[in-house]
LOTIFI-388000 format. One record per residue (C-alpha): x, y, z; residue in three letters. Coordinates in steps of 0.05 Angstrom, whole numbers, plus 5000, padded with zeros to 4 digits. Layout:
residues N
+------+------+------+------+
!    u !    v !    w ! rest !
+------+------+------+------+
!    X !    Y !    Z !  ala !
...
+------+------+------+------+
This chain:
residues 430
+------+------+------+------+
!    u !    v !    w ! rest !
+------+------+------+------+
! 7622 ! 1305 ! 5451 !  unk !
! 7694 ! 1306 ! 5414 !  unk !
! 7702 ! 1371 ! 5421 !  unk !
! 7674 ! 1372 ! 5493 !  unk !
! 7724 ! 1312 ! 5517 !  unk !
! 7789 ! 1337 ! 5470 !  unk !
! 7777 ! 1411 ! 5510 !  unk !
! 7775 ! 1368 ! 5570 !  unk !
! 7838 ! 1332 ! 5555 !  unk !
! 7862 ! 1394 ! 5537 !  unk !
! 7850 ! 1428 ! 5610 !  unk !
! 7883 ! 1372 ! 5646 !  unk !
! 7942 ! 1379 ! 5610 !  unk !
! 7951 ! 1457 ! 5616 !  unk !
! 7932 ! 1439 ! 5694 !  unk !
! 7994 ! 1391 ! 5697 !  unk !
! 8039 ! 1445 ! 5655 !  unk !
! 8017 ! 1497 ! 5697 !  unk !
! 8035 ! 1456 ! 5758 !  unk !
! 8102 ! 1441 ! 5731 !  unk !
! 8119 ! 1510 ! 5722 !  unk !
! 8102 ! 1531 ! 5786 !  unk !
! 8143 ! 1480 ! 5816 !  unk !
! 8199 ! 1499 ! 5779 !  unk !
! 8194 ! 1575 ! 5796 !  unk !
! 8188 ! 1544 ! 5865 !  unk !
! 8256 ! 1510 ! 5853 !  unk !
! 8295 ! 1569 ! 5814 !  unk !
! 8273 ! 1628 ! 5881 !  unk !
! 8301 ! 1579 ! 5924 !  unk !
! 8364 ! 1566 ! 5882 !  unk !
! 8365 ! 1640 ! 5873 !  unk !
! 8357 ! 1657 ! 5941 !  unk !
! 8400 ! 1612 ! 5981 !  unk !
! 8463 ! 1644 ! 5957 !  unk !
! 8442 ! 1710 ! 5970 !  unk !
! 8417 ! 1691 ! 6042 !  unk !
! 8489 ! 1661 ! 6057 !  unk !
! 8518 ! 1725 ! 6050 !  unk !
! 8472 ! 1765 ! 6087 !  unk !
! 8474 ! 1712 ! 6145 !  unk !
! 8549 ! 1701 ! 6143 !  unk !
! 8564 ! 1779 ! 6135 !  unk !
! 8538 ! 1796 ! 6198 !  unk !
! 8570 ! 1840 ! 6242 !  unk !
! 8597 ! 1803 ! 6306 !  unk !
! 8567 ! 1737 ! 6290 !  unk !
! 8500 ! 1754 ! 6299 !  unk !
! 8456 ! 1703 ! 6286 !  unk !
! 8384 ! 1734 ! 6306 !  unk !
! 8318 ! 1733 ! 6268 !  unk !
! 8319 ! 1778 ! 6203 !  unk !
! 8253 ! 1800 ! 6163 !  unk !
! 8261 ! 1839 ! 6101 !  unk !
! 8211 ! 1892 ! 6105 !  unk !
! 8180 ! 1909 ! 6030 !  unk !
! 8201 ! 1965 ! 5987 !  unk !
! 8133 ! 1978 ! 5966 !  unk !
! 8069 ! 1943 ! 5986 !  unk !
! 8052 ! 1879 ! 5942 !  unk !
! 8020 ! 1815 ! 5945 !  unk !
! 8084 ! 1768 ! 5970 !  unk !
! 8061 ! 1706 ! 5920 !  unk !
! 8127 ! 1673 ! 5938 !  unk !
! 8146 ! 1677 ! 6009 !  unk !
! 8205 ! 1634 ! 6046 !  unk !
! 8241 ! 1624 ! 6112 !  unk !
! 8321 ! 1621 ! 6122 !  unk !
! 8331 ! 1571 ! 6186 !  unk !
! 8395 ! 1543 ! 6209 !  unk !
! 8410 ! 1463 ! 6225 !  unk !
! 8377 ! 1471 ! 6301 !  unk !
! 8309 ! 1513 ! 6260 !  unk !
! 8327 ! 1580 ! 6285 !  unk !
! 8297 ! 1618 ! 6230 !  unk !
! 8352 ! 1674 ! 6207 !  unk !
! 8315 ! 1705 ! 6151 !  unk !
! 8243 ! 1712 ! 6130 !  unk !
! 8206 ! 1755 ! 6071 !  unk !
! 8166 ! 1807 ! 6098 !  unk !
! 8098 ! 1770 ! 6088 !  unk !
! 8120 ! 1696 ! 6111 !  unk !
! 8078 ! 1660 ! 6161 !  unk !
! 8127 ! 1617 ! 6200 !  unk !
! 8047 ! 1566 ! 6219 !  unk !
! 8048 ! 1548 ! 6145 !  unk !
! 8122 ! 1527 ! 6144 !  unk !
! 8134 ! 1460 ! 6176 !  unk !
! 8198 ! 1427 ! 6204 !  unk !
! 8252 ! 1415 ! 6156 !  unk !
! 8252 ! 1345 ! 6129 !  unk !
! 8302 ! 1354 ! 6081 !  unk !
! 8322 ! 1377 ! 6006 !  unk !
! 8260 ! 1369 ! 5952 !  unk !
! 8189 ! 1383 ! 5941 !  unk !
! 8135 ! 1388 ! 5997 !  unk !
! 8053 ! 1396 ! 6010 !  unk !
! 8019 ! 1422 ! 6057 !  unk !
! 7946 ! 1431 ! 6064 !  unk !
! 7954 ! 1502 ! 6040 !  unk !
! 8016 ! 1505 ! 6007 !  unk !
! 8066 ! 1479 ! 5957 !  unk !
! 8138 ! 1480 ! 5987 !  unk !
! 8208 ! 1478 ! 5958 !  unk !
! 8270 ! 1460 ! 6003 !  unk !
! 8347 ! 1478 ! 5996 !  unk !
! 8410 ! 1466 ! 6036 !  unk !
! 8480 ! 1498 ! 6041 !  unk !
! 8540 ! 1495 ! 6082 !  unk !
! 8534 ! 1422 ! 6097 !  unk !
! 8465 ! 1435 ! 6120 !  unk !
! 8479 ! 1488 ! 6169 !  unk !
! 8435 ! 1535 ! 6122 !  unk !
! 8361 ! 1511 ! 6098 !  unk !
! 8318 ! 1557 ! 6057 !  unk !
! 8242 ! 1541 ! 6045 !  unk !
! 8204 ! 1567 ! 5994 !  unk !
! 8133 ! 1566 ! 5993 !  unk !
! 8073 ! 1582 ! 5946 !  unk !
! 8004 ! 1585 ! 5964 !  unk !
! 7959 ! 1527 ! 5929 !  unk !
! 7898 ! 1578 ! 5927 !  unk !
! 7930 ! 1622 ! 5878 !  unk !
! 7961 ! 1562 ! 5846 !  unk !
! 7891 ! 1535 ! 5838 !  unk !
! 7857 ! 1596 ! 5816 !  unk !
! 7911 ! 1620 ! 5761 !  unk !
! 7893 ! 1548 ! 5732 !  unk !
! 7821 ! 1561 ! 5738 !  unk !
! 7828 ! 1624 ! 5703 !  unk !
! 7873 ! 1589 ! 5643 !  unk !
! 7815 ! 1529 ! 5647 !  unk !
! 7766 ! 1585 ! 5641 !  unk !
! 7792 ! 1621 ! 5579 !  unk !
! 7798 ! 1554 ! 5552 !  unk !
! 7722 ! 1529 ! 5557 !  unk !
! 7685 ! 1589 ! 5548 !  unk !
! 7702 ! 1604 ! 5471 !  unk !
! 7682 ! 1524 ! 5457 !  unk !
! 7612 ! 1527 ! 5494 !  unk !
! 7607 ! 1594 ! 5448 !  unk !
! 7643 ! 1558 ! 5386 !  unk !
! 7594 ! 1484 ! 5392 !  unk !
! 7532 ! 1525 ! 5387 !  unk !
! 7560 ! 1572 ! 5334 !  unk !
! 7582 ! 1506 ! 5301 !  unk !
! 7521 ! 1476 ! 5302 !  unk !
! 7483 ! 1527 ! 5277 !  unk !
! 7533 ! 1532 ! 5219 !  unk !
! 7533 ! 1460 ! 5206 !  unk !
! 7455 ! 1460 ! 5205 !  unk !
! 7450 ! 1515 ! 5159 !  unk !
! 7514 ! 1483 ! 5105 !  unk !
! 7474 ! 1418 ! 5108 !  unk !
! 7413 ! 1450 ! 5098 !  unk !
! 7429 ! 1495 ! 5040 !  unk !
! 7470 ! 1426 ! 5007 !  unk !
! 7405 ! 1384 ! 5020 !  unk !
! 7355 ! 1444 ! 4988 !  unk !
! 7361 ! 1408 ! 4923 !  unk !
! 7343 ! 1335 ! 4957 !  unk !
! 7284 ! 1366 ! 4991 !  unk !
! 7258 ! 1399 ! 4930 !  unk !
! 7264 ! 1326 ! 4887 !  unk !
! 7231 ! 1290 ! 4961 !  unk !
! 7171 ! 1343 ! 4948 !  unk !
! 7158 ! 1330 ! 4880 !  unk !
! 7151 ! 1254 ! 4889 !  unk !
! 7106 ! 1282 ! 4955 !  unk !
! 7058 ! 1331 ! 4915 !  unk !
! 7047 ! 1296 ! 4849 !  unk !
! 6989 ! 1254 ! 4839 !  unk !
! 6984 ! 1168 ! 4810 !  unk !
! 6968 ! 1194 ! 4744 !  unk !
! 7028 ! 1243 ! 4735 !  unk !
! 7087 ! 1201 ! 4700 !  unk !
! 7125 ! 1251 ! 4673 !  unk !
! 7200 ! 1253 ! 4694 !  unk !
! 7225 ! 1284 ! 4763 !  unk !
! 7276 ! 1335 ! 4757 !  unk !
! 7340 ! 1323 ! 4781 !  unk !
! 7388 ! 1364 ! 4757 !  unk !
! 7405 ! 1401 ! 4817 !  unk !
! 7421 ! 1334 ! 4860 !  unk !
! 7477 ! 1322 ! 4894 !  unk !
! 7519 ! 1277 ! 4859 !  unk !
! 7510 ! 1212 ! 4915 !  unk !
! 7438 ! 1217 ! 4899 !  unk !
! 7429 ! 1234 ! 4826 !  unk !
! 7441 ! 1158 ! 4806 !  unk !
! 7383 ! 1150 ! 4844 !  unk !
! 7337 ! 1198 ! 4810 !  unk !
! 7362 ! 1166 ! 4751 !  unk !
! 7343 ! 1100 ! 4754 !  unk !
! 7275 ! 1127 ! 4787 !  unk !
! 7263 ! 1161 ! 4725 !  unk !
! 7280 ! 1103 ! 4678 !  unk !
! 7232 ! 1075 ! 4729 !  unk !
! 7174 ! 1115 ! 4714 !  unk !
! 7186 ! 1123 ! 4646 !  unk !
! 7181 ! 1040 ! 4637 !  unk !
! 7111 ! 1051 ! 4673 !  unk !
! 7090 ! 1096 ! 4628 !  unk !
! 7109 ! 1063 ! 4562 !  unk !
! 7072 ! 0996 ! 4593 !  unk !
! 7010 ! 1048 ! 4618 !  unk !
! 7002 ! 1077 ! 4545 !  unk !
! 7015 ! 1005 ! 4518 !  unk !
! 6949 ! 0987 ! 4563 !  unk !
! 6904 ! 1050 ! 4540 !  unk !
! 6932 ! 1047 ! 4468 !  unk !
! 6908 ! 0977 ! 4471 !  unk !
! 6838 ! 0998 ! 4503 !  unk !
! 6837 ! 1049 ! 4450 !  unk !
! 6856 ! 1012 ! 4387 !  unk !
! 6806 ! 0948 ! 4412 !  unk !
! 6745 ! 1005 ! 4424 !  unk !
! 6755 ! 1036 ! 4356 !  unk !
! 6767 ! 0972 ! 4311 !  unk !
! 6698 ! 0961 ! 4346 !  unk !
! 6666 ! 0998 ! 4308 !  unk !
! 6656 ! 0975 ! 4240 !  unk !
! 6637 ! 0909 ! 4257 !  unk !
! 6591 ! 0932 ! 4306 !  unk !
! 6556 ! 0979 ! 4263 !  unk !
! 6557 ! 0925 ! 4212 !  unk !
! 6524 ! 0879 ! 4264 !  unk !
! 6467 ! 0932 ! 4277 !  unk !
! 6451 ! 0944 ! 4206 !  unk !
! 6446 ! 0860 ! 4192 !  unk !
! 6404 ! 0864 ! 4251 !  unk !
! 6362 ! 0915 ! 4232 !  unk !
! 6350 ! 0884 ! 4154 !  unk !
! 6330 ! 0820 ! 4191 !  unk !
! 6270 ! 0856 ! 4218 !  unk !
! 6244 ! 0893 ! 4160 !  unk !
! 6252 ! 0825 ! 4122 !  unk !
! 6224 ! 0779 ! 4169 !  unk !
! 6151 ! 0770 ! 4177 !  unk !
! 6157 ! 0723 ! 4233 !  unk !
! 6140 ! 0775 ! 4294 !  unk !
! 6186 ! 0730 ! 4343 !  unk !
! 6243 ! 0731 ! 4299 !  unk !
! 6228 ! 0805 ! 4292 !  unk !
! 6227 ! 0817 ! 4363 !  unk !
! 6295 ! 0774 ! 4373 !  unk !
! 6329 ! 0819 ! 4311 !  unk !
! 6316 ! 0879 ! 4362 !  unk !
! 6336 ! 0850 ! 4422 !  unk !
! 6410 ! 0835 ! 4384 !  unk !
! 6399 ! 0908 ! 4361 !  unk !
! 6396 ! 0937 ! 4429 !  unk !
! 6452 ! 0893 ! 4460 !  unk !
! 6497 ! 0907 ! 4394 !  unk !
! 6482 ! 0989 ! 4411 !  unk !
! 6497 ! 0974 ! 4487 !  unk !
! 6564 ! 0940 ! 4462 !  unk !
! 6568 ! 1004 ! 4415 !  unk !
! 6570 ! 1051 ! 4478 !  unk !
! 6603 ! 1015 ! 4523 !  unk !
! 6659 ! 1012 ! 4457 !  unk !
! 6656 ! 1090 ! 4465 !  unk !
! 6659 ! 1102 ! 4530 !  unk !
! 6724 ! 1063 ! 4530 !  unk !
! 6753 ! 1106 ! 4484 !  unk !
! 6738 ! 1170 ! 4528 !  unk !
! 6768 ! 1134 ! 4585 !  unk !
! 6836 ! 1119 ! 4551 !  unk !
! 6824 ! 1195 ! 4525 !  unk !
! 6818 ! 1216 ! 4603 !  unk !
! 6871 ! 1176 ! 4629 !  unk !
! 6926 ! 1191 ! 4563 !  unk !
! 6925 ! 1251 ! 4537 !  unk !
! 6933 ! 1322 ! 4544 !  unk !
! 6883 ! 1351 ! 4576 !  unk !
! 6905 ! 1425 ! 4595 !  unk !
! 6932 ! 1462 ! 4536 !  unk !
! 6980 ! 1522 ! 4517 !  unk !
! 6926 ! 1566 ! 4501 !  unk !
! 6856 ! 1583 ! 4523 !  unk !
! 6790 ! 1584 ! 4501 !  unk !
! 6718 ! 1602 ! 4509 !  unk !
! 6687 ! 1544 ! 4553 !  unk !
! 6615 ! 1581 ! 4541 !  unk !
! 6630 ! 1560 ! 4462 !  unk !
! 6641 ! 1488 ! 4474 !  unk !
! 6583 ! 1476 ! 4520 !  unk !
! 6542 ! 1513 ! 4473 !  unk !
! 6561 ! 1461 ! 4414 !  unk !
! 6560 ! 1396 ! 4463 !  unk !
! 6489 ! 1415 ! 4496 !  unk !
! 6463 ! 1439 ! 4418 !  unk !
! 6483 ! 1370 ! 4393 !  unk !
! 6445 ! 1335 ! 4446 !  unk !
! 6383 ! 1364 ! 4442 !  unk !
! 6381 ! 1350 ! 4374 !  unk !
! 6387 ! 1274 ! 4395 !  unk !
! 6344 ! 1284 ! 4458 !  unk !
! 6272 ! 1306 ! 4429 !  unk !
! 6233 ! 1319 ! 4499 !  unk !
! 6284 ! 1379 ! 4505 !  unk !
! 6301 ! 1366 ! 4577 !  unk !
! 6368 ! 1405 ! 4579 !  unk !
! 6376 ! 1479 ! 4595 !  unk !
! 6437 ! 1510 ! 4591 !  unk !
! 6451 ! 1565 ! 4631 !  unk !
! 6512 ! 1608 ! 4608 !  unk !
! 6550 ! 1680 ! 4635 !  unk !
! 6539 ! 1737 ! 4585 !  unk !
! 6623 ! 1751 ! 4585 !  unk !
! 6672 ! 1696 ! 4569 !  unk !
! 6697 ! 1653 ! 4618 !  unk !
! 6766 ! 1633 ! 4597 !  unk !
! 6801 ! 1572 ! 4605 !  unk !
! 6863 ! 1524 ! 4582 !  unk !
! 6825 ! 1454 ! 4592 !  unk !
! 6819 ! 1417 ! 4519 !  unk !
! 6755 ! 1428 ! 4490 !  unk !
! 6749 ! 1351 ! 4468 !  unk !
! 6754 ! 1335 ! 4534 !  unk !
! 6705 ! 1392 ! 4564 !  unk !
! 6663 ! 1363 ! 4513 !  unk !
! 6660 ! 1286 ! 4540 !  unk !
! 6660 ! 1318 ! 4614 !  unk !
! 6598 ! 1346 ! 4589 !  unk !
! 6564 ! 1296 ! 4552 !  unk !
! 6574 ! 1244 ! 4603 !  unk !
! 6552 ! 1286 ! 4664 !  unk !
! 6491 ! 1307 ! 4616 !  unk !
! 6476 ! 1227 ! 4593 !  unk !
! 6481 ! 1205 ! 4665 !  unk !
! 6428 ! 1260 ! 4688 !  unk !
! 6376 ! 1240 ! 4629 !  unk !
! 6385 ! 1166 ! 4653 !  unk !
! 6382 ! 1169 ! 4721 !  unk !
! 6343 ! 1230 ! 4739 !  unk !
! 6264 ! 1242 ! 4737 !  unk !
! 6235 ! 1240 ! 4661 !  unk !
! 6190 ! 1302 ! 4678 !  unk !
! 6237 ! 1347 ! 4696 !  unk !
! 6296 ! 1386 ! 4668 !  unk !
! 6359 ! 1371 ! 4667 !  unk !
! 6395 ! 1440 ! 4685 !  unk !
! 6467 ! 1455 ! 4658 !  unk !
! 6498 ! 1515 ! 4690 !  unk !
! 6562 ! 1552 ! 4680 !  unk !
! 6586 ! 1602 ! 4730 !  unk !
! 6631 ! 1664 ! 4718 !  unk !
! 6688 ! 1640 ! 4757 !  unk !
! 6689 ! 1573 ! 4711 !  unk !
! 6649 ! 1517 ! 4751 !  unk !
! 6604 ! 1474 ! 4708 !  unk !
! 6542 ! 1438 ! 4746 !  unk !
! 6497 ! 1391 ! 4723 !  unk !
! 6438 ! 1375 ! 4772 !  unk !
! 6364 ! 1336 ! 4757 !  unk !
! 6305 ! 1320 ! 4795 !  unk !
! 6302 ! 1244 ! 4826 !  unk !
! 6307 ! 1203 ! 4881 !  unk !
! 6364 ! 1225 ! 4943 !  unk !
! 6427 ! 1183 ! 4929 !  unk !
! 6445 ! 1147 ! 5001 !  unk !
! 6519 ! 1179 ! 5018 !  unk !
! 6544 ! 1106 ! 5023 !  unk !
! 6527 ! 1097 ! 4949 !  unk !
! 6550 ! 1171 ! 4930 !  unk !
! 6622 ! 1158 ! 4955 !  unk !
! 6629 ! 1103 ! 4910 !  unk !
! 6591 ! 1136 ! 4848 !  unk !
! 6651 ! 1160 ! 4816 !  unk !
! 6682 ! 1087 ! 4810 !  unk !
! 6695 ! 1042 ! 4755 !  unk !
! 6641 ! 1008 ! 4737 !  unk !
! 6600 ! 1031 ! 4793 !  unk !
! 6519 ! 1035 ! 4781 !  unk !
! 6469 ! 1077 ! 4818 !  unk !
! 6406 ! 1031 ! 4846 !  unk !
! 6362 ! 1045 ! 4780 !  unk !
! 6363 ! 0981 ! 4752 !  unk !
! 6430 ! 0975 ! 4736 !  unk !
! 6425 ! 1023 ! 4678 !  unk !
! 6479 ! 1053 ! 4648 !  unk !
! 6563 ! 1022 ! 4638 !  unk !
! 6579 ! 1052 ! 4704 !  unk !
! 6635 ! 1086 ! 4681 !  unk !
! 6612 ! 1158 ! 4660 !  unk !
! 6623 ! 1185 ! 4717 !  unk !
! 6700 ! 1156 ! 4726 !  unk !
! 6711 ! 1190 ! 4660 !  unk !
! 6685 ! 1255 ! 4685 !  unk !
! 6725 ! 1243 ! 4751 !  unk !
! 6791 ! 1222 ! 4715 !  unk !
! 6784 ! 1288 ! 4670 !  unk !
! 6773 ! 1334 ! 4727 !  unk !
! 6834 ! 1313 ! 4768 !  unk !
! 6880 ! 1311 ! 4711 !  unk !
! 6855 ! 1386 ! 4692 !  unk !
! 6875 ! 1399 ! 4768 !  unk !
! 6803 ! 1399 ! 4798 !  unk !
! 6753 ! 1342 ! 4829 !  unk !
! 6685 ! 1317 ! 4815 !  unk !
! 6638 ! 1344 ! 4865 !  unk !
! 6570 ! 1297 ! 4882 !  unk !
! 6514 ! 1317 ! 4915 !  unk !
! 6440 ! 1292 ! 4938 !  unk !
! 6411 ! 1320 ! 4950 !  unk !
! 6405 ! 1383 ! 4903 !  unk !
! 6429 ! 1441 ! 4958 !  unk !
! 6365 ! 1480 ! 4971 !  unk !
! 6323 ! 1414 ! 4955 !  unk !
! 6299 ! 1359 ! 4982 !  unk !
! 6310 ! 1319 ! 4924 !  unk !
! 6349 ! 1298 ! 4863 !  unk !
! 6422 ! 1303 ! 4851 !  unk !
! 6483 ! 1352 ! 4830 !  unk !
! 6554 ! 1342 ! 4801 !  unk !
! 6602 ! 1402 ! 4795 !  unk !
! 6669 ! 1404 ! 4771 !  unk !
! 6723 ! 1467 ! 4765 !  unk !
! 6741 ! 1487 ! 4688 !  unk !
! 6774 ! 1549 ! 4701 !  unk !
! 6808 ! 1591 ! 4750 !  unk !
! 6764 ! 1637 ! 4790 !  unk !
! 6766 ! 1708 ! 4768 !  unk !
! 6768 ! 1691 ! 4691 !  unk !
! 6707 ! 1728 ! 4675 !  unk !
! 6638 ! 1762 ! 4711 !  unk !
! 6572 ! 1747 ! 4712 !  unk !
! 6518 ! 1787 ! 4689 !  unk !
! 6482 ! 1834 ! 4753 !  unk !
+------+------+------+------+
């Protein structure tokens, strides 16, 4: 719009310059001409005093044409193109308008001699559209041009800014680390600063909480395993059947407490560490180990494991494959039919499911499965956080926990899955 209304201002002044310099050119033929008309007029042979017209040397467009008249308006001279209509009476010395045409006036000999000069307003007016033309046209060419450029400069100065606006976009609640800003304009990387001193403060007081968690879980231990052994020499000593019976009911709550100690430590393991490493490994190896050490604990040898005969690589920790596993596994014993098989499966292209036999899981109680503290309907069995751990794990390894009831191809039981390695890693057997 500045540009726009200074090229406007612009064309009214060249319109008034313009104007003035055809006035004066208006003013200096006249000048010019009057002398030069006295001497023709007064030269004449035997006083004669009739009409003259200059006839042209060659033909041209008469721009500038004029009339010589005497004090009575006898005209005495006239250019060859002059149209006496468009001339009106003499009113005196000066500048004049008519409809058609701008006129310029001159006297001599006491006013016995009057030139008028006149110049047509329609070339007037279209040598100043012309001028008003070459003006405009190069700035409706230039503010496009210009705001294409000016797009494109801010653009390539703000690529930096978008890049820092997409990382605080993509990353998930869990990822603390800082945001790089080293590429920021200088307005804005005060900013970034203080954001990451920001995050950074959250993450000291985060680690603070699951070092805490941690720490409390594991000093848990001794005591508690001191607290099940004094509970267990109290029934072998007593003889009293319901002091016996009340020794194993402290038992089983201290070995509830005991687990519930545990899986507090795999949560502040999910939700702290490093879970995707620099190098890879074998996931068929640490399933092997994880499902080999429960069936040595579970004797109705429930769990089948189902492995690819070639390796199916991956960089996810092993320690934390291994409590993915184990509490996917657990949950399935505890929840699922006791007659049938619990069925581990890895696939070639690195997904891990775990499905059992049981009941169908209502979807309104599926969706909320995978929250803290969250039990199925089985008589509230269970910490009801296993499956948090295994959900926490499998978004900070870059995947998700998958639920499903029921099994797909059944009408019953119940499946989780979750993504351990990048697809194409390795082939299964044909």
């Amino acid at each position: 719009m500045v540009w726009i209304a200074a090229a406007w201002a612009t064309a009214v002044l060249l319109r008034h310059e313009i104007e003035e310099v055809f006035d004066s050119s208006l003013q200096e033929t006249a000048q010019r001409l009057l002398p030069l008309a006295v001497l023709d007029i007064v030269g004449r042979e035997d006083g004669d005093t009739a009409s003259q017209r200059l006839g042209a040397v060659r033909s041209h467009d008469e721009l500038f044409t004029y009339v010589v008249r005497d004090d009575k308006g006898k005209v005495l001279l006239r250019s060859h193109a002059a149209d006496l209509s468009t001339f009106p009476p003499y009113t005196g010395a000066g500048f004049g308008r008519t409809a058609t045409h701008r006129l310029y006036s001159e006297e001599a000999l006491q006013g016995t001699i009057r030139i008028t000069v006149a110049k047509s307003l329609a070339h007037q007016d279209a040598v100043i559209r012309e001028m008003q033309m070459g003006l405009g046209l190069p700035v409706l060419l230039v503010i496009p041009t210009a705001f294409a450029a000016v797009a494109f400069a801010v653009r390539q100065s703000t690529r930096s800014l978008r890049a820092f606006r997409d990382q605080l976009e993509t990353r998930s609640e869990k990822d603390l680390a800082p945001v790089a800003s080293g590429d920021l304009p200088s307005e804005v990387a005060p900013m970034a600063a203080s954001m990451n001193a920001l995050i950074e403060r959250l993450r000291a007081a985060f680690e603070a909480e699951r070092s805490l968690t941690a720490n409390t879980a594991h000093e848990l231990r001794t005591p508690l395993a001191g607290a099940i052994a004094q509970a267990q020499r109290i029934r072998k000593e007593t003889a009293e059947p319901q002091t016996a019976q009340r020794g194993a009911d402290i038992e089983a709550t201290l070995k509830r407490l005991t687990a519930r100690a545990e899986r507090l430590m795999q949560l502040a393991r999910a939700e702290g560490g490093r879970l995707n490493l620099d190098r890879e490994s074998d996931l068929r190896d640490t399933l092997d180990v994880v499902i080999g050490d429960m069936r040595r604990n579970e004797s109705t040898g429930r769990i089948l494991l189902r492995l690819p005969d070639t390796p199916v690589m991956s960089a996810a920790d092993p320690d934390a494959v291994g409590i993915l596993c184990r509490n996917l596994v657990e949950n399935a014993l505890r929840h699922g039919s006791r007659s049938s098989p619990v069925e581990v499966a890895l696939s070639s292209n690195g997904l891990m499911t775990v499905s059992n036999d049981g009941p169908v899981v209502p979807a309104e109680t599926l969706a909320r499965l995978a929250d803290r503290f969250e039990r199925s309907g089985a008589a509230g069995r269970g910490n009801g956080i296993g499956l948090s751990i295994v959900s926490t794990i499998a978004d900070r390894m870059g995947g998700a926990l998958t639920l499903r009831s029921p099994r797909p191809g059944c009408q019953t039981g119940f499946e989780a899955s979750v993504p351990l390695a990048s697809a194409g890693t390795a082939e299964t057997r044909t």
